[in-house]
C-alpha positions in Angstrom: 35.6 -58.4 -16.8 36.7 -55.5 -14.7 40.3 -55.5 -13.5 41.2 -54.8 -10.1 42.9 -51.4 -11.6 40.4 -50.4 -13.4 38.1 -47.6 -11.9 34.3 -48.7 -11.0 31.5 -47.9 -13.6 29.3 -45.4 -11.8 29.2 -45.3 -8.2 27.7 -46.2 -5.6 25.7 -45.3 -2.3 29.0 -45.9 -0.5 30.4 -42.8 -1.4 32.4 -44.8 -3.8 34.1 -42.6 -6.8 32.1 -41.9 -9.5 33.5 -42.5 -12.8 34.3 -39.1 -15.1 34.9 -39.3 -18.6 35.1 -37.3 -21.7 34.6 -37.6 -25.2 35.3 -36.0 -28.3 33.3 -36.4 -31.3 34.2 -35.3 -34.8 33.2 -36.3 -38.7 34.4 -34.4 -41.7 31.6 -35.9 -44.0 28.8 -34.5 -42.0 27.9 -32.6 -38.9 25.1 -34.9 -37.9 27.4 -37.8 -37.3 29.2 -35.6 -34.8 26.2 -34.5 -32.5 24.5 -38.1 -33.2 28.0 -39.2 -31.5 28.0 -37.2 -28.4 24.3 -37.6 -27.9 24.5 -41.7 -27.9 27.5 -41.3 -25.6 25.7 -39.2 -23.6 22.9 -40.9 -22.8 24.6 -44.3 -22.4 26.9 -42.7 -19.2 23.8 -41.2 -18.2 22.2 -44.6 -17.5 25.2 -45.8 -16.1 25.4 -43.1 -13.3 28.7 -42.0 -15.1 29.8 -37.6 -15.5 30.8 -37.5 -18.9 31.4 -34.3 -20.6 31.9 -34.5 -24.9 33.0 -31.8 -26.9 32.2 -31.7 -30.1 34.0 -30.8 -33.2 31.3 -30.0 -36.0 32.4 -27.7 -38.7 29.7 -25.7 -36.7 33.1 -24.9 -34.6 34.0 -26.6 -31.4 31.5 -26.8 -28.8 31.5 -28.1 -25.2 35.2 -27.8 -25.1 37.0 -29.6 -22.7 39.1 -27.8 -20.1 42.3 -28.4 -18.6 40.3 -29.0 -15.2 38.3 -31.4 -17.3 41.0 -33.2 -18.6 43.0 -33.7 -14.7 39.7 -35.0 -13.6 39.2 -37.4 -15.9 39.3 -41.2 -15.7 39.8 -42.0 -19.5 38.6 -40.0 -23.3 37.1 -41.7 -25.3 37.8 -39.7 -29.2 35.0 -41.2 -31.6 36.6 -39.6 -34.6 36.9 -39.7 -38.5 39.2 -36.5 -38.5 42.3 -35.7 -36.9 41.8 -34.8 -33.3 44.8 -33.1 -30.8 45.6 -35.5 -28.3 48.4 -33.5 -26.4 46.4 -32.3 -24.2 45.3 -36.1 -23.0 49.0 -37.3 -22.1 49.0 -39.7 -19.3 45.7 -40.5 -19.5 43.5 -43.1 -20.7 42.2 -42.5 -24.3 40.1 -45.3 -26.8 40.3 -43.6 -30.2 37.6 -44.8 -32.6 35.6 -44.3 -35.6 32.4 -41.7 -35.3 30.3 -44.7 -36.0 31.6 -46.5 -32.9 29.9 -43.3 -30.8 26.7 -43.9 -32.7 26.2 -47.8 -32.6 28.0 -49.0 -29.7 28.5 -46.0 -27.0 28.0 -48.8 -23.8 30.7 -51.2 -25.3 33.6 -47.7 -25.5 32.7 -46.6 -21.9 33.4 -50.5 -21.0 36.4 -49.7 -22.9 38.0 -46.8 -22.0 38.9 -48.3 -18.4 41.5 -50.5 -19.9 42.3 -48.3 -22.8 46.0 -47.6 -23.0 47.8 -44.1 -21.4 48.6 -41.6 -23.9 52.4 -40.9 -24.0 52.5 -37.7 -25.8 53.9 -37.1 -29.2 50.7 -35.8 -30.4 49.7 -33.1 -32.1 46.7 -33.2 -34.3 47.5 -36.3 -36.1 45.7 -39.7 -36.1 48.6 -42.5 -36.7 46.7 -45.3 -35.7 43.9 -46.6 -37.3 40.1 -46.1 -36.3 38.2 -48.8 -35.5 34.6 -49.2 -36.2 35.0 -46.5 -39.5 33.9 -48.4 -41.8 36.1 -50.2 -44.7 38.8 -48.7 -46.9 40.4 -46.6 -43.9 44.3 -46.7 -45.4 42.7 -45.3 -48.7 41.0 -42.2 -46.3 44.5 -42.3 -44.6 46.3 -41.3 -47.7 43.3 -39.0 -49.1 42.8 -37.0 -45.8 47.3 -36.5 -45.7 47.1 -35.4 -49.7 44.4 -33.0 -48.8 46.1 -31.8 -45.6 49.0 -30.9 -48.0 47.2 -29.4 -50.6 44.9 -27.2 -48.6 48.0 -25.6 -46.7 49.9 -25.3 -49.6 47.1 -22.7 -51.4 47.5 -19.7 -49.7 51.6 -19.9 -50.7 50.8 -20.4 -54.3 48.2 -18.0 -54.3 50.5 -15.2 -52.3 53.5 -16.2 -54.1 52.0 -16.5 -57.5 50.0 -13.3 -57.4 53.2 -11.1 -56.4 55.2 -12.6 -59.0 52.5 -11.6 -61.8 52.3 -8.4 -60.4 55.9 -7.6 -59.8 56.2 -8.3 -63.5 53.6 -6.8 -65.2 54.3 -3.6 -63.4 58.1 -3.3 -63.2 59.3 -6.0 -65.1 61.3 -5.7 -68.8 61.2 -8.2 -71.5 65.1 -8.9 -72.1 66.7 -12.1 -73.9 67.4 -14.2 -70.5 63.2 -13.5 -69.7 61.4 -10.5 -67.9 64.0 -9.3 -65.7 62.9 -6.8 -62.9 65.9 -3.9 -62.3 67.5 -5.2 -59.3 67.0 -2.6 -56.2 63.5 -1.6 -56.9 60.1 -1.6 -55.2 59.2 -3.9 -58.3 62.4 -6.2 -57.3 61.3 -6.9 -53.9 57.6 -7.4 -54.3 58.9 -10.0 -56.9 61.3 -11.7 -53.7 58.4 -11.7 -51.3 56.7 -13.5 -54.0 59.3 -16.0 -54.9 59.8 -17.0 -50.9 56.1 -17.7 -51.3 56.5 -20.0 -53.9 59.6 -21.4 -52.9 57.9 -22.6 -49.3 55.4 -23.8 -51.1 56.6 -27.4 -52.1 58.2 -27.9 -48.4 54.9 -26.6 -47.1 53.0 -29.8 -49.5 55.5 -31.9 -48.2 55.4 -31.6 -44.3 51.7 -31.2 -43.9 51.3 -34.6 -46.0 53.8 -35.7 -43.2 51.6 -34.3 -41.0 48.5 -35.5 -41.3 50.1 -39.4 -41.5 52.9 -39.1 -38.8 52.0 -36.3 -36.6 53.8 -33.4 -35.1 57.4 -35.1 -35.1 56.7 -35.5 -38.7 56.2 -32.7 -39.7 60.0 -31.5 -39.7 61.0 -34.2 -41.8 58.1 -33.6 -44.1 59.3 -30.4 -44.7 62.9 -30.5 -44.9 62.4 -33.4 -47.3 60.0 -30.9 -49.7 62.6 -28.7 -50.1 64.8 -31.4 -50.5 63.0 -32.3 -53.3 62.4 -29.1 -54.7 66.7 -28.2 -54.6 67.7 -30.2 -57.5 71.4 -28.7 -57.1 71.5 -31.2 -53.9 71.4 -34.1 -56.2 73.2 -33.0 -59.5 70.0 -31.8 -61.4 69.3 -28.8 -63.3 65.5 -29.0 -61.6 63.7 -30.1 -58.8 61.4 -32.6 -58.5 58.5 -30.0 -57.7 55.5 -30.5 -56.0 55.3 -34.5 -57.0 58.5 -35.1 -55.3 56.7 -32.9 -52.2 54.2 -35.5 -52.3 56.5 -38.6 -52.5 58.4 -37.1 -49.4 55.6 -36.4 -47.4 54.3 -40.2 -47.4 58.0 -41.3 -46.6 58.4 -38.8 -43.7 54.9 -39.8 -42.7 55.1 -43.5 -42.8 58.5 -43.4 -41.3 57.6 -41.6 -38.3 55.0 -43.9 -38.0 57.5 -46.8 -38.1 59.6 -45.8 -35.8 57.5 -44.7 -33.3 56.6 -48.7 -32.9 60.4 -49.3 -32.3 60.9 -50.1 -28.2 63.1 -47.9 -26.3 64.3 -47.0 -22.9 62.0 -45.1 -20.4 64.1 -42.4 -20.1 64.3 -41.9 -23.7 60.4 -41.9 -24.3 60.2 -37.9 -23.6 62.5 -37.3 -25.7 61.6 -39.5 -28.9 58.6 -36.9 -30.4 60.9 -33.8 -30.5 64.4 -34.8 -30.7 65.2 -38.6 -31.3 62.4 -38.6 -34.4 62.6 -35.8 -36.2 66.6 -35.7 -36.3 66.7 -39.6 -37.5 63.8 -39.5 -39.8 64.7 -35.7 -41.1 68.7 -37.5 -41.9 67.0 -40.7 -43.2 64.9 -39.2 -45.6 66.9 -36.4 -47.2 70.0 -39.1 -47.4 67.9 -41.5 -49.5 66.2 -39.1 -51.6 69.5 -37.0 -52.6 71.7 -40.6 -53.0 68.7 -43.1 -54.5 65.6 -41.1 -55.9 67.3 -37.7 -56.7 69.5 -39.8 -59.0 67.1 -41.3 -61.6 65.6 -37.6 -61.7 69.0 -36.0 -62.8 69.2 -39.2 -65.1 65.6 -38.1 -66.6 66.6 -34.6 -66.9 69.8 -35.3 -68.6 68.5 -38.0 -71.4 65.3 -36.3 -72.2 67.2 -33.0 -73.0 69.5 -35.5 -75.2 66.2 -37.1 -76.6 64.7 -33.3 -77.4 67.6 -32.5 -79.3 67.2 -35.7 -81.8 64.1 -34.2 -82.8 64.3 -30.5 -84.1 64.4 -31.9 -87.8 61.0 -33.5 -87.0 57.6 -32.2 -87.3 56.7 -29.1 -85.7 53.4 -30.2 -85.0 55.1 -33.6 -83.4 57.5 -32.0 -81.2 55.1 -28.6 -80.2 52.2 -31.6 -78.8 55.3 -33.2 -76.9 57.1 -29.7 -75.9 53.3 -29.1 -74.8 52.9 -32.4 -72.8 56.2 -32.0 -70.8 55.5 -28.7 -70.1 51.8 -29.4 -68.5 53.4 -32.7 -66.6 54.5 -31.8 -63.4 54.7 -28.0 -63.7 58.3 -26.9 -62.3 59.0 -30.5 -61.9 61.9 -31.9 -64.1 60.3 -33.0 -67.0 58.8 -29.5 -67.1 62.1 -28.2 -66.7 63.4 -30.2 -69.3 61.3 -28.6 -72.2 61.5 -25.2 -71.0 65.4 -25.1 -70.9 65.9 -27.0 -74.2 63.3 -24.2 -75.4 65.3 -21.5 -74.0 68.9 -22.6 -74.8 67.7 -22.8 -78.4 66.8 -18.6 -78.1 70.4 -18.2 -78.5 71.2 -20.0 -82.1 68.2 -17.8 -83.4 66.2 -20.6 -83.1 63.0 -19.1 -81.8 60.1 -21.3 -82.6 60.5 -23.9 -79.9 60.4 -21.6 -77.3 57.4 -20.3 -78.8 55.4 -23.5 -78.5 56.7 -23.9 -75.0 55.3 -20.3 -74.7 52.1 -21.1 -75.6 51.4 -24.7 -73.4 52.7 -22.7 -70.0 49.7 -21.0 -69.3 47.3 -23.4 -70.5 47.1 -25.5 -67.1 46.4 -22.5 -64.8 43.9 -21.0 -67.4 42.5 -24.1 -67.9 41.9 -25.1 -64.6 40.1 -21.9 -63.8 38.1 -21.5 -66.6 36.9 -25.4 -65.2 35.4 -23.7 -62.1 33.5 -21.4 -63.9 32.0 -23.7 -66.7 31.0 -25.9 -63.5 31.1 -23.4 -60.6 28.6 -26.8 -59.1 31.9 -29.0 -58.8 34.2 -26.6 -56.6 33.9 -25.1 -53.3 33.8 -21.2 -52.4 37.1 -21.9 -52.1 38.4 -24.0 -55.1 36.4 -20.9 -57.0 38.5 -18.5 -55.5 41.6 -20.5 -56.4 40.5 -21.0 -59.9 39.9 -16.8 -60.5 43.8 -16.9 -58.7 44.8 -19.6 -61.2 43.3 -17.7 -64.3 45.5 -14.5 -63.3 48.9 -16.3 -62.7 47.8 -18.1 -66.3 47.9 -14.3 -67.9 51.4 -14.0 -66.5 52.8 -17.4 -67.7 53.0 -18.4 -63.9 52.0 -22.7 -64.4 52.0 -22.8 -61.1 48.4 -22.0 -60.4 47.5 -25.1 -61.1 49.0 -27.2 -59.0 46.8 -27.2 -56.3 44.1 -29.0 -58.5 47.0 -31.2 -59.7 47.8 -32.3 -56.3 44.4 -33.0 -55.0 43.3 -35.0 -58.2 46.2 -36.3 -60.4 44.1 -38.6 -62.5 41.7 -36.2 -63.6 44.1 -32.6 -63.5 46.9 -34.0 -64.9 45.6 -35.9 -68.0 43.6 -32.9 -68.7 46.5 -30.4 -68.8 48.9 -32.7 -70.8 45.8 -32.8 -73.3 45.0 -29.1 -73.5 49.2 -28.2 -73.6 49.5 -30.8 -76.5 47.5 -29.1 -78.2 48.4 -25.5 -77.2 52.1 -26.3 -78.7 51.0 -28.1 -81.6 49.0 -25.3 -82.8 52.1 -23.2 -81.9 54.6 -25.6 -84.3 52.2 -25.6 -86.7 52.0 -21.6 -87.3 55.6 -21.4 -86.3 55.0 -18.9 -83.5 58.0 -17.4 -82.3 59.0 -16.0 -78.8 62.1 -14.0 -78.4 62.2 -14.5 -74.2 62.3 -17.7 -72.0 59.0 -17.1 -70.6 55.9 -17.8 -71.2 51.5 -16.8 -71.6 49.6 -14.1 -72.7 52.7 -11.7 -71.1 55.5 -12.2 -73.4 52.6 -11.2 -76.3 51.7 -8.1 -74.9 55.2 -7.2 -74.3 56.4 -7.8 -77.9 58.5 -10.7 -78.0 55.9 -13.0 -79.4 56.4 -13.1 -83.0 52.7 -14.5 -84.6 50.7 -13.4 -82.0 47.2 -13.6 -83.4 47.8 -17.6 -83.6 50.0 -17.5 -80.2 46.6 -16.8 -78.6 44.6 -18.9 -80.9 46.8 -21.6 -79.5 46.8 -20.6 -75.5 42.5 -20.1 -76.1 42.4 -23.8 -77.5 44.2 -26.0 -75.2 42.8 -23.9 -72.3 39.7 -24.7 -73.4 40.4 -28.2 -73.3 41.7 -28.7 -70.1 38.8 -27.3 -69.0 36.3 -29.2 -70.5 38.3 -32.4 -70.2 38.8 -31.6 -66.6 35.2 -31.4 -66.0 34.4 -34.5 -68.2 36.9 -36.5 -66.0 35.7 -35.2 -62.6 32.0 -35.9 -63.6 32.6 -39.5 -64.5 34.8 -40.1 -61.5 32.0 -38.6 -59.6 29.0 -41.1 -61.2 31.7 -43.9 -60.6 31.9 -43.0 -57.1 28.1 -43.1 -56.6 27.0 -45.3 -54.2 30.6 -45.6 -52.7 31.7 -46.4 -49.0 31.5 -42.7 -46.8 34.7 -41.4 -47.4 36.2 -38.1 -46.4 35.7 -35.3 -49.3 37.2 -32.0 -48.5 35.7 -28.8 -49.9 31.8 -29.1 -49.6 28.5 -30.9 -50.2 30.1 -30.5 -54.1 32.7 -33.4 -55.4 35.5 -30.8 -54.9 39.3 -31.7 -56.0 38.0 -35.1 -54.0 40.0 -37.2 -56.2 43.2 -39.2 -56.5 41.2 -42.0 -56.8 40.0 -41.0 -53.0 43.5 -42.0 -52.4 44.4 -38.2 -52.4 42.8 -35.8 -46.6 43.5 -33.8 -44.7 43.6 -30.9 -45.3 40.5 -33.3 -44.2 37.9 -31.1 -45.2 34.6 -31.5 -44.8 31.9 -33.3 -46.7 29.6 -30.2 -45.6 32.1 -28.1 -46.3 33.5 -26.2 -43.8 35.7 -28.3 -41.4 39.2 -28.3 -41.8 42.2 -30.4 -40.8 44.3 -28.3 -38.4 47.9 -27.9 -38.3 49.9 -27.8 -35.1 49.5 -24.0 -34.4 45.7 -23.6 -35.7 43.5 -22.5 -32.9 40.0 -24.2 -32.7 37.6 -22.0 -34.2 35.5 -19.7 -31.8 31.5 -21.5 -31.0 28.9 -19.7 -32.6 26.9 -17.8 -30.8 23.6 -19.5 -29.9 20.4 -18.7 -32.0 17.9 -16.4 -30.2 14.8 -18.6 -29.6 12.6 -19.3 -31.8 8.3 -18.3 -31.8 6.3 -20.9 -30.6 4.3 -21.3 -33.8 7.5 -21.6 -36.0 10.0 -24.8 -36.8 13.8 -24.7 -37.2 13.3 -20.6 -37.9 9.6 -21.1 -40.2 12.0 -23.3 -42.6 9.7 -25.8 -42.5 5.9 -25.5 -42.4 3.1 -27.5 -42.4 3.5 -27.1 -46.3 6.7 -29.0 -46.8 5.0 -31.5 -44.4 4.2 -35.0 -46.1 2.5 -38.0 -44.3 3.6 -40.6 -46.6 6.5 -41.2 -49.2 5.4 -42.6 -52.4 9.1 -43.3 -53.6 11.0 -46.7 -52.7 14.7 -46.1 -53.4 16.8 -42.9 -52.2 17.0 -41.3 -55.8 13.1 -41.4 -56.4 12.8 -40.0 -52.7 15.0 -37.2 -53.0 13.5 -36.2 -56.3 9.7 -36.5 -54.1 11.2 -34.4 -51.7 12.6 -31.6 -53.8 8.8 -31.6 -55.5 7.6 -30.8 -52.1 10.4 -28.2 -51.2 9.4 -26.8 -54.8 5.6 -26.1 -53.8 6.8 -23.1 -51.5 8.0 -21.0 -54.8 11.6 -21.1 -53.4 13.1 -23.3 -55.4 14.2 -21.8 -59.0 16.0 -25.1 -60.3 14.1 -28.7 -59.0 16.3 -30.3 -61.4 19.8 -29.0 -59.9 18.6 -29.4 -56.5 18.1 -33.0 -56.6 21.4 -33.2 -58.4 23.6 -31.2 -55.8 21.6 -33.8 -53.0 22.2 -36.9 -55.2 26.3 -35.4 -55.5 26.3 -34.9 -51.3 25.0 -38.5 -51.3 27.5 -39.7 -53.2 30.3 -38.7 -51.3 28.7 -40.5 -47.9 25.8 -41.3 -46.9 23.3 -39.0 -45.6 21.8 -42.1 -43.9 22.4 -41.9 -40.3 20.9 -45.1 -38.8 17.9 -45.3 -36.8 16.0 -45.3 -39.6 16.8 -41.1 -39.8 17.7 -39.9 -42.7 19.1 -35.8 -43.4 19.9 -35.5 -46.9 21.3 -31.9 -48.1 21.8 -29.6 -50.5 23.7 -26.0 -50.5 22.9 -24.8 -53.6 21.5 -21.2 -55.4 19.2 -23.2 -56.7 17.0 -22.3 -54.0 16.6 -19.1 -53.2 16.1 -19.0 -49.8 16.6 -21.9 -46.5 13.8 -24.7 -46.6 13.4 -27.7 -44.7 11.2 -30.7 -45.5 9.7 -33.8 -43.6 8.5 -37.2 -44.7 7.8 -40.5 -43.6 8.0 -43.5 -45.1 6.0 -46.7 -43.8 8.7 -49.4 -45.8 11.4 -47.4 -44.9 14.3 -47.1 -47.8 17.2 -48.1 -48.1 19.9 -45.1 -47.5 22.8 -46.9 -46.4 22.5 -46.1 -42.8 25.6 -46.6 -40.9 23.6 -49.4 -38.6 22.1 -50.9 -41.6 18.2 -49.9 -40.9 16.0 -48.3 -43.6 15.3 -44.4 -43.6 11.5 -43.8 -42.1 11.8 -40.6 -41.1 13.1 -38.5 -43.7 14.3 -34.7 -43.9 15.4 -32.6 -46.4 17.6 -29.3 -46.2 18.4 -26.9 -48.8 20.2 -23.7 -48.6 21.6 -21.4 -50.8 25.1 -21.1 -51.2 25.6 -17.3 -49.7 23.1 -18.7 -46.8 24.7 -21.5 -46.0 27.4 -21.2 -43.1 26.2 -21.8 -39.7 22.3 -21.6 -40.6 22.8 -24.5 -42.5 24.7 -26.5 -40.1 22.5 -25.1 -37.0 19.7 -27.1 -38.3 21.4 -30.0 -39.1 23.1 -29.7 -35.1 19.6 -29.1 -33.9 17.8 -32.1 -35.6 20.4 -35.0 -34.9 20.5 -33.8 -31.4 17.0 -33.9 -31.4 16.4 -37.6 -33.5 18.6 -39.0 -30.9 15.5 -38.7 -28.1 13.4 -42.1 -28.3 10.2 -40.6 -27.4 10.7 -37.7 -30.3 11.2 -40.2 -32.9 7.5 -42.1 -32.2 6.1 -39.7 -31.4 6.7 -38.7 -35.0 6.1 -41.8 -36.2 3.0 -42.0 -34.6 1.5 -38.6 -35.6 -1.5 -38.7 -38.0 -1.5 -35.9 -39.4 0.6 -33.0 -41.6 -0.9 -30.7 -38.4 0.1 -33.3 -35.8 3.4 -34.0 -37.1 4.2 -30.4 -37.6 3.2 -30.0 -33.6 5.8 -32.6 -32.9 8.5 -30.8 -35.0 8.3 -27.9 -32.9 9.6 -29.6 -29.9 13.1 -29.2 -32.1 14.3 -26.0 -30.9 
């Protein structure tokens, strides 16, 4: 029922007002969602005499953008949305926030909602505090996976900056002494070496706000931060070491969840403006960096102080007992305070002439970042472009003894990063104990060898080799088996690409939501929405989606009846155009996309998708079949109409999610889809498919 306040649907010959709305329509796990969204919405205002503009936010870029005109005009935005979306520029007006699939299945029922949908009061950046309805199950656990992922992909860039300086400020102007490689104060070398330790030093704050971020919005994002480096600035709460980046993450979720919590508290009218940039941040900022300094930072100075006491109970033990533990502290929480806690007992024993501890500490520090890169290169398949370039970034700051490299893979996928680098720096320091290796500096990798304070350095390296090696391989191990566990699972939000990349923390780890595809990312306050691609020049008459699919990957009929066996059919008919080198791996990298949400996207469509160099060049396939298979379609109808897209990684990019754009806006036309169906013929279906332009 319509309320008296409420505006009219449509209009009328009256000269009544006609209804204006917008939308926004966005999906990190797969373009098609997005487009499918704005079309259904689209059409439904359409037949209900209503001006709706929707912008869409594919990792194509933003298209359609709504203007500020648009915005003043409007009656009420509707955001059908599984990724953060900025809502400051809807204050005062009407906005229904929902899932993508809401957009997809039910576009009628939001426009009837939006009328009565409540006024946005500002406070909003680009976070999405309240939950999305119509998203499917499990949305806290993709609540607390987009904020980890938020963190993590922000924090990258200020490990790899900071990380990278510091190696190279000490490999070039730094001198092995007995307090560690010490760069002459004054020097070029010197301040390289500070630009590099501001880097690293914003790094945990950085974790820690944009975790905030992604949970509480923009007036989290102060507290986020503040409590990061809170966390980091052990001296605040009578510790020798922070709590590194797993205190970051611990903060961030606090700051987050207690913006959220007392954004629900009631207050004045007049103070309502003020709340989001004054009220919230200073209480939740004070809050959270008294409770952390006076109730957690205490049981971490505790943990510091009686695990030093423990270490030194154990130097008349085995060498090969307290190298695997040196080695396991060390590879814990990199920088954190058990890490500390091995690496100063280490060092403090330098000065009694006591060298060999240090030198199994020596040899686990660089196992975790070496490790963790050589993973992306014995399974390049499992990461992103940009999880690889991290990993080659990680394998230099190993070199250097900088552990730090690896926490970004550590942050995005504890259970499987973590394990694997206490394994692989067990071992590195047991080795170590057991040929008594000896280092003369407190520091650590391949460095302090090359300098000539490593005394045994032919087994020093035999050590670093070994446990690098397994961290890698029990990194890979891990991530594959979380990965065949999660077959089959609920769509859930996977940043990095159609690849299972750093997609862990029992999903529980984002935001920096990236995208299932690949490309989209979660944006911060500041980041500007990426430019729209230019549009593609038409194509010929006689060719489909750019002669990427011919009358040759045309099939009438599917023989398979289950999604594997399909995709397998499918990659057998991509193979018969000589452009696929690897049928095997390309059915693999489409059964991993799967995995990660379905490629299923109801009205019995179906668009699964591989980037991969397994095929050497773009091809598209189409196939029908007549029982239709089950694909976990979001409205629960089986997959008839069936394509397949496979590109190869350097072609990927917009190509890639052009044809995807172009075929879900396409599917989304009644008549297109039968007349598909209804085709006869390879020749006949093929004269359909060129409507798709």
């Amino acid at each position: 029922m319509t309320s008296p306040a409420d505006p009219p649907i449509g209009g009328d010959s009256s000269g009544q007002k006609k209804l204006k709305l917008l939308a926004v329509t966005a999906c990190p796990t797969g373009i098609a969602h997005t487009y499918m969204a704005a079309e259904k919405l689209s059409q439904a205002a359409e037949s209900l005499g209503i001006d709706m503009k929707v912008e869409t936010q594919g990792s194509i870029g933003a298209e359609n953008v709504l203007t500020d005109n648009d915005v003043r005009g409007a009656d009420g935005i509707i955001i059908a949305a599984d990724k953060d979306v900025d809502r400051s520029r809807f204050v005062g007006k009407r906005v229904l926030s929902v899932g993508v699939s809401e957009g997809i299945s039910h576009p009628e029922r939001l426009i009837e909602q939006v009328r009565s949908a409540p006024v946005h009061g500002g406070g909003g950046g680009g976070g999405s505090a309240e939950p999305l309805s119509g998203g499917g199950g499990g949305k806290e656990r993709s609540v607390a996976y987009k904020a980890l992922m938020n963190g993590v992909s922000y924090m990258i860039p200020f490990v790899v900056v900071g990380g990278l300086l510091i190696a190279i400020s000490l490999a070039l102007g730094g001198d092995a002494t007995a307090k560690g490689y010490v760069i002459p104060e004054g020097t070029f070398w010197a301040h390289v070496n500070a630009i590099g330790v501001i880097g690293f030093t914003l790094m945990v704050p950085i974790l820690s706000g944009y975790i905030a971020y992604a949970i509480g919005d923009r007036p989290a994002l102060v507290p986020g931060m503040i409590g990061g480096w809170i966390a980091n600035t052990g001296s605040l709460y009578d510790s020798e070491a922070g709590a590194g980046f797993i205190g970051a993450i611990v903060t961030g979720f606090l700051a987050g969840y207690l913006v959220l919590w007392i954004k629900k508290v009631k207050v004045p009218k007049f103070v309502q403006p003020i709340m989001p940039i004054i009220v919230i941040p200073i209480v939740a900022t004070s809050a959270l960096g008294l409770f952390f300094i006076y109730v957690i930072g205490k049981p971490i100075a505790w943990i510091f102080e009686h695990l030093t006491d423990w270490l030194s109970g154990m130097t008349g033990t085995s060498a090969i007992l307290l190298g695997a533990i040196l080695g396991l502290m060390i590879a814990f929480d990199m920088g954190g305070p058990v890490n500390k806690t091995a690496f100063l007992f280490g060092a403090g024993l330098i000065a009694t002439g006591n060298q060999t501890v240090m030198g199994m500490c020596a040899a686990a520090i660089p196992v975790m970042p070496l490790g963790q890169g050589l993973a992306t290169l014995i399974r390049r398949r499992l990461y992103s472009q940009q999880e690889r370039e991290t990993g080659m970034a990680a394998l230099f700051m190993g070199l250097f003894g900088i552990s730090e490299g690896a926490i970004p893979f550590a942050a995005a996928r504890p259970a499987q990063v973590i394990p694997a680098n206490m394994l692989g720096g067990a071992v590195a320091g047991a080795i170590a104990g057991l040929a008594s290796v000896k280092d003369a500096v407190p520091h650590g990798g391949p460095i302090v060898a090359v300098l000539g304070a490593v005394g045994g350095v032919p087994m020093f390296f035999v050590a670093i080799a070994i446990g690098s090696v397994v961290t890698a391989l029990t990194t890979v191990t891990l991530v594959d088996l979380s990965e065949r566990k999660r077959r089959g699972a609920p769509l859930v939000e996977v940043p990095g690409g159609p690849e299972p990349v750093l997609a862990g923390v029992g999903a529980a780890a984002g935001g920096a939501a990236v995208a299932a595809d690949g490309l989209q990312k979660a944006t911060g306050p500041a980041a500007p929405a990426p430019a729209p691609s230019p549009e593609p020049a038409p194509e010929p008459a006689d060719e489909v989606l750019s002669g990427y699919l011919t009358e040759q990957t045309v099939k009438v009929r599917l023989a398979a009846q289950d999604k594997e066996a399909a995709i397998r059919e499918m990659a057998a008919l991509l193979a018969t155009t000589g452009k696929v080198k690897d049928v095997e791996e390309l059915v693999q990298t489409a059964l991993r996309r799967e995995a990660q949400g379905t490629t299923g996207l109801g009205e019995e469509i179906a668009i699964p998708h591989a980037k991969t160099d397994a095929v050497a060049s773009p091809v598209v396939g189409f196939a029908r079949s007549a029982e239709g298979i089950e694909w976990g379609a979001l409205d629960g109808t089986k997959a008839k109409l069936i394509f397949m897209i496979s590109v190869p990684e350097a072609a990927a990019g917009d190509e890639h999610l052009r044809i995807l754009a172009l075929l879900s806006r396409k599917l989304m036309d009644t008549g297109f889809r039968e007349r598909l169906e209804a085709a006869p013929d390879d020749a006949a279906i093929l004269d359909v498919l060129r409507e798709v332009r």
